[in-house]
C-alpha positions in Angstrom: 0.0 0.0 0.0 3.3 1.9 0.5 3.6 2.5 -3.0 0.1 3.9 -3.8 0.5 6.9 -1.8 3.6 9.3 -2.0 5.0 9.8 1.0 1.7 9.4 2.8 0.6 11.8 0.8 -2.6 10.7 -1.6 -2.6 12.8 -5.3 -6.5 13.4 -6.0 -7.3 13.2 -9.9 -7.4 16.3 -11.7 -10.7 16.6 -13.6 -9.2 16.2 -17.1 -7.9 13.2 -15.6 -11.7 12.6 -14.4 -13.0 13.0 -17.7 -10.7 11.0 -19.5 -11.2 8.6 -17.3 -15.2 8.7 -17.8 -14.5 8.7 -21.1 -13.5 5.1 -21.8 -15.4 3.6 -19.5 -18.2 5.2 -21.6 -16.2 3.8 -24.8 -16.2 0.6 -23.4 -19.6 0.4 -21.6 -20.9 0.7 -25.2 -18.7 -1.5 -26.6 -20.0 -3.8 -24.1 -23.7 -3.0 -24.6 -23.2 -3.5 -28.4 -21.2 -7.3 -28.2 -24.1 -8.2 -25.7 -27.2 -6.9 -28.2 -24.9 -8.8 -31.2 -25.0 -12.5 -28.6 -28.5 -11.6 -27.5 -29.7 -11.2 -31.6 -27.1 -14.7 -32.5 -29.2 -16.5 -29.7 -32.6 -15.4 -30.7 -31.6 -16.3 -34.3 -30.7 -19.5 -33.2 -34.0 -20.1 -31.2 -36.0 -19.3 -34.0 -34.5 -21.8 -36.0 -34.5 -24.3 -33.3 -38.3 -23.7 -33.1 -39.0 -24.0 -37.0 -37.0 -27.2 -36.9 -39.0 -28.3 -33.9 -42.2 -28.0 -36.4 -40.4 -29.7 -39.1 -39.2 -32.1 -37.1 -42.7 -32.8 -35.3 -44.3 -32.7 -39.2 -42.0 -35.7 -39.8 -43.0 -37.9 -37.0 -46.6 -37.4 -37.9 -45.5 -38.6 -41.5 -43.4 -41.2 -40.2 -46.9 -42.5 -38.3 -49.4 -42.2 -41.2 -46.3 -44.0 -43.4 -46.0 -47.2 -40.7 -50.0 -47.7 -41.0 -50.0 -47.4 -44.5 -47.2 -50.4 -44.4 -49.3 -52.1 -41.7 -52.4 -51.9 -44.0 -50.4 -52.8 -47.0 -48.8 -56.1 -45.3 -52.4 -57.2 -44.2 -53.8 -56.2 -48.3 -50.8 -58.3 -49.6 -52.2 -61.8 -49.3 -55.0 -60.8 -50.4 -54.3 -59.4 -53.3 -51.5 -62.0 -54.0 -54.3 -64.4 -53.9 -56.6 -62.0 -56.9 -53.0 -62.2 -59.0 -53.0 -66.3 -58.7 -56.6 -66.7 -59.8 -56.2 -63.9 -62.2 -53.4 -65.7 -63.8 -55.2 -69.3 -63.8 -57.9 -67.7 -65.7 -55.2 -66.7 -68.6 -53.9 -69.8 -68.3 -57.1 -71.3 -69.1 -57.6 -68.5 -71.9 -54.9 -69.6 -73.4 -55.5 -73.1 -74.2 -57.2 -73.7 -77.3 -60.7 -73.4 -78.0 -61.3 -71.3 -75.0 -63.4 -68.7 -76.2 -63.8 -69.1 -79.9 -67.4 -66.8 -80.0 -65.6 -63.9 -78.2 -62.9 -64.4 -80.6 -64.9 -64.3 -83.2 -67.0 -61.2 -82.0 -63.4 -59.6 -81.9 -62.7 -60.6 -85.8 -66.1 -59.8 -86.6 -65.6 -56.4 -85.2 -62.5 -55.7 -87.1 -64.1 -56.6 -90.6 -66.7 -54.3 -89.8 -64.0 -51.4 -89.5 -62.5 -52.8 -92.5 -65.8 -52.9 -94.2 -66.3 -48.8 -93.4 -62.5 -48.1 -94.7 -63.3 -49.5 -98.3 -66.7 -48.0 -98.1 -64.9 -44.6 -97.1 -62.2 -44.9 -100.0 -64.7 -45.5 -102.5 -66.9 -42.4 -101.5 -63.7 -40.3 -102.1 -62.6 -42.0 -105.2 -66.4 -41.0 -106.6 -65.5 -37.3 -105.2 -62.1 -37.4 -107.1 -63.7 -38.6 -110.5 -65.9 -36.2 -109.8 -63.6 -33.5 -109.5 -61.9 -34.1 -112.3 -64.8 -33.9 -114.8 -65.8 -30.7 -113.4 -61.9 -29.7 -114.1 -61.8 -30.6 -117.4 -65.2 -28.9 -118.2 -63.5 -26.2 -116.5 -60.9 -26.6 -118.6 -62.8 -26.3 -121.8 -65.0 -23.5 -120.7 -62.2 -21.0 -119.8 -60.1 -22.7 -123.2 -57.2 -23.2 -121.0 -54.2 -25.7 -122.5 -52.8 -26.8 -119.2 -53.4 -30.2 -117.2 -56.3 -30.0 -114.3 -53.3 -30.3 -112.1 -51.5 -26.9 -113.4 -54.7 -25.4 -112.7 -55.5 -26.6 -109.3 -51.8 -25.2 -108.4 -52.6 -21.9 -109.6 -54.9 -22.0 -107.6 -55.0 -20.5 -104.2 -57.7 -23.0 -102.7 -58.7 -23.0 -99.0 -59.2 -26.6 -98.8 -61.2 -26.3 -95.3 -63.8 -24.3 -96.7 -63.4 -26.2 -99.8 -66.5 -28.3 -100.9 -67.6 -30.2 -104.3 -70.8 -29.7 -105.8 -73.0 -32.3 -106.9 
C-alpha cells in the first residue's frame, strides 16, 4: 500500500484526468452494450431456427406415423391381393388353351371386318369425289379454253381446302 501513496501523501485526480477517465469507461460500456445486443440477436436467431426445426421435425413424426400404418395396411392387403393375381393368372392360363373362347374371338374378328368394311366403303366415297372432281376440271378446262393439265390449274390456284366443298 506503500507505494500507492507518495509519501503518505494521496494525489486526487485532476478533472481532465476525471473526464478522461469517464471517457472510456463510456467507450467501453458501449462497446460492451453493443457485443451483448450482437449474442442476444445470434441466440434469438438461433431459437428461431430451433423452433421451426421443432415443427419440421414434429411434421415428420406425424408422416413417419401415417407411413407405418399405410405399411401395416399394405402387409395385411398383400395376401389378399397376391391371392386375386393367382386366380387372375389361372384364368389366362385357361384363356390360353385352345378353344377357350372361340365366339368372343370371333366377336373380336367380326368387329375388325366391320372397321374394315367402313375403310373400303370410305375410300370409295372419295374416289367418286375425285372422279368427280376431275370432270368438273376438265369442263372447266374447256370452258375457260385453257391448254394446261387439271393439275396446273389446281396449283394456280390458291384453294382453301377447309372451306373447300364439291358440288354435286
Amino acid at each position: 500500500m506503500a507505494g500507492c501513496f507518495n509519501n503518505g501523501i494521496h494525489n486526487p485526480l485532476t478533472f481532465q484526468q476525471l473526464d478522461i477517465l469517464a471517457d472510456i469507461l463510456s467507450r467501453e460500456m458501449l462497446s460492451v452494450h453493443q457485443e451483448y445486443c450482437n449474442k442476444t440477436e445470434f441466440v434469438n436467431e438461433r431459437l428461431m431456427k430451433a423452433t421451426q426445426n421443432e415443427h419440421q421435425i414434429c411434421d415428420v413424426v406425424k408422416l413417419l406415423g401415417k407411413l407405418k400404418l399405410d405399411v401395416e395396411r399394405l402387409e395385411v392387403e398383400l395376401p389378399c391381393m397376391d391371392g386375386e393375381l393367382q386366380s387372375y393368372m389361372k384364368t389366362v392360363d385357361d384363356m390360353q388353351k385352345p378353344n377357350y373362347g372361340y365366339c368372343s374371338y370371333r366377336r373380336e374378328t367380326k368387329s375388325e371386318r366391320n372397321g374394315f368394311m367402313e375403310l373400303m366403303q370410305q375410300t370409295d366415297f372419295k374416289m367418286l369425289e375425285m372422279e368427280n372432281f376431275l370432270c368438273e376440271m376438265q369442263a372447266f378446262l374447256k370452258f375457260t379454253g385453257l391448254n394446261k393439265g387439271p393439275y396446273d390449274v389446281v396449283s394456280l390456284c390458291n384453294i382453301d381446302h377447309s372451306n373447300f366443298k364439291l358440288s354435286q
